[in-house]
C-alpha positions as CSV (number, residue, x, y, z in Angstrom):
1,X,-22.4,20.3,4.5
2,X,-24.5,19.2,1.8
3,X,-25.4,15.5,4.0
4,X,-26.0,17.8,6.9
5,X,-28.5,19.9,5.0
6,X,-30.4,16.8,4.0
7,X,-30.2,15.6,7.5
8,X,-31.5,19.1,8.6
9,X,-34.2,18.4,6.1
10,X,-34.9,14.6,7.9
11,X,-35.8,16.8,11.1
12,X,-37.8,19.6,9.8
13,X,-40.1,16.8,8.5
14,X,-40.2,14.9,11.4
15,X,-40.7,17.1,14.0
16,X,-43.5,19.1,11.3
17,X,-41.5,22.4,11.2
18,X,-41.5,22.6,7.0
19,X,-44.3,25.0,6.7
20,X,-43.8,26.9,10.0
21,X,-42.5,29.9,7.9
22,X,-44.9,31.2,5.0
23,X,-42.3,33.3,2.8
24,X,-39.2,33.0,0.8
25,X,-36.8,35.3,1.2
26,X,-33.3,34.3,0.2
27,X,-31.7,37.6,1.7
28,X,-33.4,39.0,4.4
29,X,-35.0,35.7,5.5
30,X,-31.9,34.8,7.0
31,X,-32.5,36.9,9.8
32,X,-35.1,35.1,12.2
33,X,-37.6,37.4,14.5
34,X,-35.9,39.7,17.0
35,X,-38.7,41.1,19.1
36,X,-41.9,40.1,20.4
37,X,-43.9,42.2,17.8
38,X,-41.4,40.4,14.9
39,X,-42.1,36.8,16.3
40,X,-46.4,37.9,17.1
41,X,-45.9,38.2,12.9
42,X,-44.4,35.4,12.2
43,X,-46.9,33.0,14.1
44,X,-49.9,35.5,12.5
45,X,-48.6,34.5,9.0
46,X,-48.1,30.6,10.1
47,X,-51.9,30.7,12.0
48,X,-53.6,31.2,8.2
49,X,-51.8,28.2,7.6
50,X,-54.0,24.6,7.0
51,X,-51.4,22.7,9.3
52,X,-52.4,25.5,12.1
53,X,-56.0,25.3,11.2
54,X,-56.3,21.3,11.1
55,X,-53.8,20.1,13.7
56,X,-51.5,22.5,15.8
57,X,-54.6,24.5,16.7
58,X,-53.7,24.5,20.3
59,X,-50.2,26.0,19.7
60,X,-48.1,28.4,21.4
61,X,-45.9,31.1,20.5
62,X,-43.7,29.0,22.2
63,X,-44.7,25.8,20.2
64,X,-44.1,27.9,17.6
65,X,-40.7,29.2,18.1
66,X,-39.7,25.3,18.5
67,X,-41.0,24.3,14.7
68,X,-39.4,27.9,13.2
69,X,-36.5,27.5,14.4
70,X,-35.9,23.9,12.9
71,X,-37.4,25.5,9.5
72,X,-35.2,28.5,9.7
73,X,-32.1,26.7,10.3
74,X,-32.7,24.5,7.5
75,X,-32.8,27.1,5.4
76,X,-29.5,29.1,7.2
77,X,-27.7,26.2,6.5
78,X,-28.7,25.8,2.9
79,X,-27.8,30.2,2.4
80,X,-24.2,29.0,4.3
81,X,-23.4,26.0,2.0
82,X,-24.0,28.8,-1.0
83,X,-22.0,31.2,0.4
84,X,-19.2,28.6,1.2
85,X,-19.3,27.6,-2.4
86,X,-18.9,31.5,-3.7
87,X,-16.5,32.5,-1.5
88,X,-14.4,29.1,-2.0
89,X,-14.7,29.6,-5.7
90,X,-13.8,32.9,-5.7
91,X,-11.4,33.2,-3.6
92,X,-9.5,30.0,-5.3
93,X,-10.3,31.5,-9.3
94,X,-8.1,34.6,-8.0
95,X,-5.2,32.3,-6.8
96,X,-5.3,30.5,-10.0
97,X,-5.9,26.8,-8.4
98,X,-8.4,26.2,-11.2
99,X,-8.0,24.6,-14.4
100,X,-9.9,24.9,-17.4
101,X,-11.4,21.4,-16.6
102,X,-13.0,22.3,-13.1
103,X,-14.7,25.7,-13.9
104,X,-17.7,24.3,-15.6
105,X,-18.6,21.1,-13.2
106,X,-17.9,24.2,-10.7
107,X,-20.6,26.5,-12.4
108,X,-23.0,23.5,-12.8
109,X,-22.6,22.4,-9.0
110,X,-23.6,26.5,-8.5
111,X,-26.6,25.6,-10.7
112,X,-27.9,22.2,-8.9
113,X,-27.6,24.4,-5.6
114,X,-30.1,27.1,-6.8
115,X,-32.2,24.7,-8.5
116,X,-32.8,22.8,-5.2
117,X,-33.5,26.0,-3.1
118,X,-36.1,26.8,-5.9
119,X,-37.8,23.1,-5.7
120,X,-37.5,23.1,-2.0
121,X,-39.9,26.3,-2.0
122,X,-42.3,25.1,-4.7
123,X,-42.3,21.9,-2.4
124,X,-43.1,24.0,1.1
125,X,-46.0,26.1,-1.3
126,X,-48.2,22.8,-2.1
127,X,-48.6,22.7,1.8
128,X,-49.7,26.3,2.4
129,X,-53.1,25.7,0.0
130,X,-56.4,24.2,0.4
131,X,-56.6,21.5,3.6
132,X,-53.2,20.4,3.0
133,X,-52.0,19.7,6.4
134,X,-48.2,18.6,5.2
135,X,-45.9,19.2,2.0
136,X,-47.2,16.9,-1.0
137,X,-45.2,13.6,-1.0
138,X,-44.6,13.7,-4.5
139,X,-42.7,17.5,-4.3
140,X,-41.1,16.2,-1.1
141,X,-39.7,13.3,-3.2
142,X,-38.4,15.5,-6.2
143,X,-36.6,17.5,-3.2
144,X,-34.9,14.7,-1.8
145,X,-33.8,12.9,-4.7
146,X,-32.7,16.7,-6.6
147,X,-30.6,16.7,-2.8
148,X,-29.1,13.2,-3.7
149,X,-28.5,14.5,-7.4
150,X,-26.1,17.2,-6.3
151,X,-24.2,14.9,-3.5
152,X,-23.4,12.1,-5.7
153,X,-22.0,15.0,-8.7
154,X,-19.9,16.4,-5.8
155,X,-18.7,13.3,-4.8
156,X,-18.1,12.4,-8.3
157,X,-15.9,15.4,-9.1
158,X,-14.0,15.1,-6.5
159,X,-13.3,11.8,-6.8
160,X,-12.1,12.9,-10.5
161,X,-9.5,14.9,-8.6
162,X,-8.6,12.8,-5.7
163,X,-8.3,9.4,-7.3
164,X,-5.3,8.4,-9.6
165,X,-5.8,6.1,-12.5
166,X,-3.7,3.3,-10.8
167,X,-6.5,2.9,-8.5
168,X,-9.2,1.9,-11.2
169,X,-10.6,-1.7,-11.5
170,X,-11.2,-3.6,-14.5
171,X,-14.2,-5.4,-13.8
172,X,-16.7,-4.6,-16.9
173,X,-19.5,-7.6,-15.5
174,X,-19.0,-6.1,-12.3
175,X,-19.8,-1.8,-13.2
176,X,-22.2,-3.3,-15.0
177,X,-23.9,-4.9,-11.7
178,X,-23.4,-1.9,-9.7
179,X,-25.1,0.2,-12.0
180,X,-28.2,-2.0,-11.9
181,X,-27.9,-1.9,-8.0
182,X,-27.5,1.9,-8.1
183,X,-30.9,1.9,-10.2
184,X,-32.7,-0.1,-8.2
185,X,-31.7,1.9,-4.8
186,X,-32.4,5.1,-6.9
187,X,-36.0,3.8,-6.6
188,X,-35.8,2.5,-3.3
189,X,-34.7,6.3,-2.6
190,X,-38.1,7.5,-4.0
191,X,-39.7,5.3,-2.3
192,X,-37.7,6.0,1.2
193,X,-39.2,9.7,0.0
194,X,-42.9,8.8,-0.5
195,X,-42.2,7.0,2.4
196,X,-41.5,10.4,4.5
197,X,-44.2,12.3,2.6
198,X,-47.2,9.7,3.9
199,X,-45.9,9.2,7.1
200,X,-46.3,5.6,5.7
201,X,-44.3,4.2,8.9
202,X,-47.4,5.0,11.0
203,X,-49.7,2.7,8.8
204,X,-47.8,-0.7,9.8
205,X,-45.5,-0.9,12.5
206,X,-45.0,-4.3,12.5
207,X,-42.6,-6.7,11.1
208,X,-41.2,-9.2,9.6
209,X,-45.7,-8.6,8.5
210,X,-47.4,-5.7,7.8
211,X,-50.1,-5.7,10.4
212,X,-50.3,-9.1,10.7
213,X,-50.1,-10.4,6.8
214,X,-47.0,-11.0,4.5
215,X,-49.2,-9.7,1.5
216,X,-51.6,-6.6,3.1
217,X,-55.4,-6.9,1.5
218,X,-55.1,-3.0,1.0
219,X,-52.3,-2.8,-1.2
220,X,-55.8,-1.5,-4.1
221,X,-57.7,0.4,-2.0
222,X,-57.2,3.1,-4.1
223,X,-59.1,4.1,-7.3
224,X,-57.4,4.7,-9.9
225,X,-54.9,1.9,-9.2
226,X,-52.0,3.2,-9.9
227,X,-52.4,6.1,-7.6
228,X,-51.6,3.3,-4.6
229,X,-48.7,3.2,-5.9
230,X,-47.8,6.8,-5.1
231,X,-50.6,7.3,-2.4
232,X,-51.6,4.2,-0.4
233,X,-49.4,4.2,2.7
234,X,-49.7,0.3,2.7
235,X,-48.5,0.1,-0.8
236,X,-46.1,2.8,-0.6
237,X,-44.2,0.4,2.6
238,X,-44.8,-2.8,1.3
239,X,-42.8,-1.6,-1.6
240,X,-40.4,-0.4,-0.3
241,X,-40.0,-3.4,2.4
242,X,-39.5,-5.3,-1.0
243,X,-36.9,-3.2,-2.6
244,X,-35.0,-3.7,0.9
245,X,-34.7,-7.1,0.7
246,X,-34.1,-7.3,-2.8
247,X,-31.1,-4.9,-2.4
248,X,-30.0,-6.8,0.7
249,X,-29.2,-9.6,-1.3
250,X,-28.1,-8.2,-4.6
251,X,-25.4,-6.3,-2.6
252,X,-24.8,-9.4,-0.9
253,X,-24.1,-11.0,-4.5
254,X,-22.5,-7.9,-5.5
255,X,-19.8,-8.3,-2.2
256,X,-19.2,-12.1,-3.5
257,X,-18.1,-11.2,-7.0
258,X,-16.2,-8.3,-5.5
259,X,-14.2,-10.3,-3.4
260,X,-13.2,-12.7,-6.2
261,X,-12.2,-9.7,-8.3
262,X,-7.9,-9.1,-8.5
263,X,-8.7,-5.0,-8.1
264,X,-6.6,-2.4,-6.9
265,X,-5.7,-1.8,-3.2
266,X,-8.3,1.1,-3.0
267,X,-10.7,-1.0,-4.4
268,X,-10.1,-3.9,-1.9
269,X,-9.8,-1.7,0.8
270,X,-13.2,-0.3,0.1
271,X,-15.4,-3.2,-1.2
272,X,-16.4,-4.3,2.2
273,X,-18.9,-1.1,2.5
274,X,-21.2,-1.6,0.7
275,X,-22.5,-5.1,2.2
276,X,-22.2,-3.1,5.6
277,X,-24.0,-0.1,4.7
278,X,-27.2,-2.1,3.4
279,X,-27.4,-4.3,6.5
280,X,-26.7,-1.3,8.8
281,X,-29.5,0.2,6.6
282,X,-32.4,-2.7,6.8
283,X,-31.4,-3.1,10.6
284,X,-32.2,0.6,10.9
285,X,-35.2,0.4,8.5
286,X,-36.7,-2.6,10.7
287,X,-35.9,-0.7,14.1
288,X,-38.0,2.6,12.1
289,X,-40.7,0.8,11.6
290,X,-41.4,-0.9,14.9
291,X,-41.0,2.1,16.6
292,X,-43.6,4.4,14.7
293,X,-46.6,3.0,17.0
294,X,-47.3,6.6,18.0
295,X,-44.8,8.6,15.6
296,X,-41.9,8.4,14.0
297,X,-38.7,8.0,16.1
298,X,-36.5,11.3,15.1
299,X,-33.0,9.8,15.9
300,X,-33.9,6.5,14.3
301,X,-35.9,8.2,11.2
302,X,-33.0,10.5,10.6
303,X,-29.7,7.6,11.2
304,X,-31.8,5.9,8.6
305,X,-32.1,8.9,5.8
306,X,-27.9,9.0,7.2
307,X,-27.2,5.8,6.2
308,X,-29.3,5.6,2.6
309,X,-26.9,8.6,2.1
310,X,-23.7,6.5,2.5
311,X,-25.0,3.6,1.0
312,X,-25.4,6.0,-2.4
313,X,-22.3,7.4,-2.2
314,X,-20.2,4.3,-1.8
315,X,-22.4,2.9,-4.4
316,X,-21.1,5.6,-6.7
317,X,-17.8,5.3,-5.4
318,X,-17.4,1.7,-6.6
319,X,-18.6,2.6,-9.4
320,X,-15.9,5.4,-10.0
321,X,-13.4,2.4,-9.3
322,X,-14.8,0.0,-11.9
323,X,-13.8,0.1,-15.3
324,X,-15.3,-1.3,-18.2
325,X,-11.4,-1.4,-19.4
């Protein structure tokens, strides 16, 4: 549910529905327009908007009823995943399936849930003031990696229950690798995030160059010069082209070593899935990119936010494997 949610999130962005509704209301918010004079409020509210002002001028009730829904259901699904979570809890605390162990990771997954639906709305605010025509990149980026945050410490925790200590590796060199790999896609992830907040795809569709050069002349258009790192589009993709790559072949490395490591069965049943993740992952990365003449492809764009998913979570699952002894 959580993956889906994020997913969800892939196509509110892409298809420009994030700011289509103006309020947050974690109760009664759940329940979309029901009339014409309901739905003639909503699109009111979203017309004093800077997106409606600056670019969806033109639109419809109709258009309009196309981006809330994607916005609403985005948010559904994040009120169903909470309710899930309660009423699993609950239900499960009364039967007595918990031990002292899993209550608090259980409270603190509670926690990371709420703390995302809070950033999510602080995120959707910065686009509802001044001339800002979309959420700011940097907000949008603290949203997605908060999202990655609270999949990897579910995955975690259940791994802590699922996996039994005869199927650990000891392979200290090796954790020690994949934690350096699970850094450096960490910031590819922030990257893949200003990525989505600058519609950066847009700026160079070309490749294996960016518009026609292996290093762009615009990478310091910018003034201060460190805002290009965070703001330049060109920057922003180069970067992150670079950080492709560079995983590419450390997880290439990283496969070499693993095979030549005596681990458990789980762990060489499993090892192969990381070197197929990131190539599945740059193939779908390249495919992106080439695509985005006009905009952003949404099945490509969102089978590429799928697959940087996976490729973090069997990251961390290796790493759950590995043991330093």
């Amino acid at each position: 549910m959580l993956m889906i949610q994020v997913l969800l999130g892939g196509i509110t962005r892409l298809t420009g529905s994030g700011l289509s509704i103006t309020e947050w209301a974690p109760i009664m918010g759940a329940v979309p327009p029901l009339n014409h004079t309901q739905w003639e409020h909503a699109f009111h509210l979203y017309q004093q908007t800077p997106q409606y002002r600056l670019i969806n001028g033109d639109f419809s009730l109709g258009d309009f009823k196309f981006i809330f829904f994607w916005e609403w259901f985005h948010r559904l699904w994040a009120r169903l995943i909470g309710v899930v979570f309660l009423a699993g809890f609950v239900i499960f605390l009364l039967q007595r399936r918990f031990n002292s162990f899993m209550v608090r990771p259980m409270i603190i997954l509670f926690l990371l849930g709420a703390l995302q639906g809070l950033i999510g709305w602080v995120m959707v605010k910065s686009g509802l003031v001044g001339d800002n025509t979309s959420v700011n990149p940097v907000k949008l980026t603290i949203h997605f990696m908060a999202a990655m945050v609270l999949i990897c410490y579910t995955f975690w925790f259940a791994l802590m229950l699922l996996v039994k200590p005869g199927q650990y590796t000891t392979a200290p060199a090796l954790r020690r690798f994949t934690v350096l790999i699970i850094c450096l896609l960490c910031l590819q992830l922030v990257y893949g995030g200003f990525m989505a907040g600058l519609h950066a795809a847009l700026s160079a569709h070309t490749w294996p160059d960016i518009n026609g050069m292996a290093v762009p002349d615009t990478l310091f258009r910018q003034s201060p010069a460190w805002s290009n790192f965070v703001q330049n589009p060109i920057m922003v993709q180069f970067i992150h082209r670079g950080l492709a790559y560079l995983l590419a072949l450390l997880i290439l490395w990283w496969w070499i070593r693993a095979l030549r490591t005596a681990g458990s069965p789980l762990f060489r049943q499993t090892r192969w899935l990381p070197i197929l993740a990131v190539f599945l992952q740059v193939t779908l990365g390249v495919l992106t990119v080439v695509n985005s003449a006009v905009q952003i492809p949404l099945l490509l764009g969102v089978l590429h936010q799928f697959v940087a998913m996976l490729l973090l979570v069997i990251l961390f699952g290796m790493l759950f494997l590995l043991r330093s002894r």
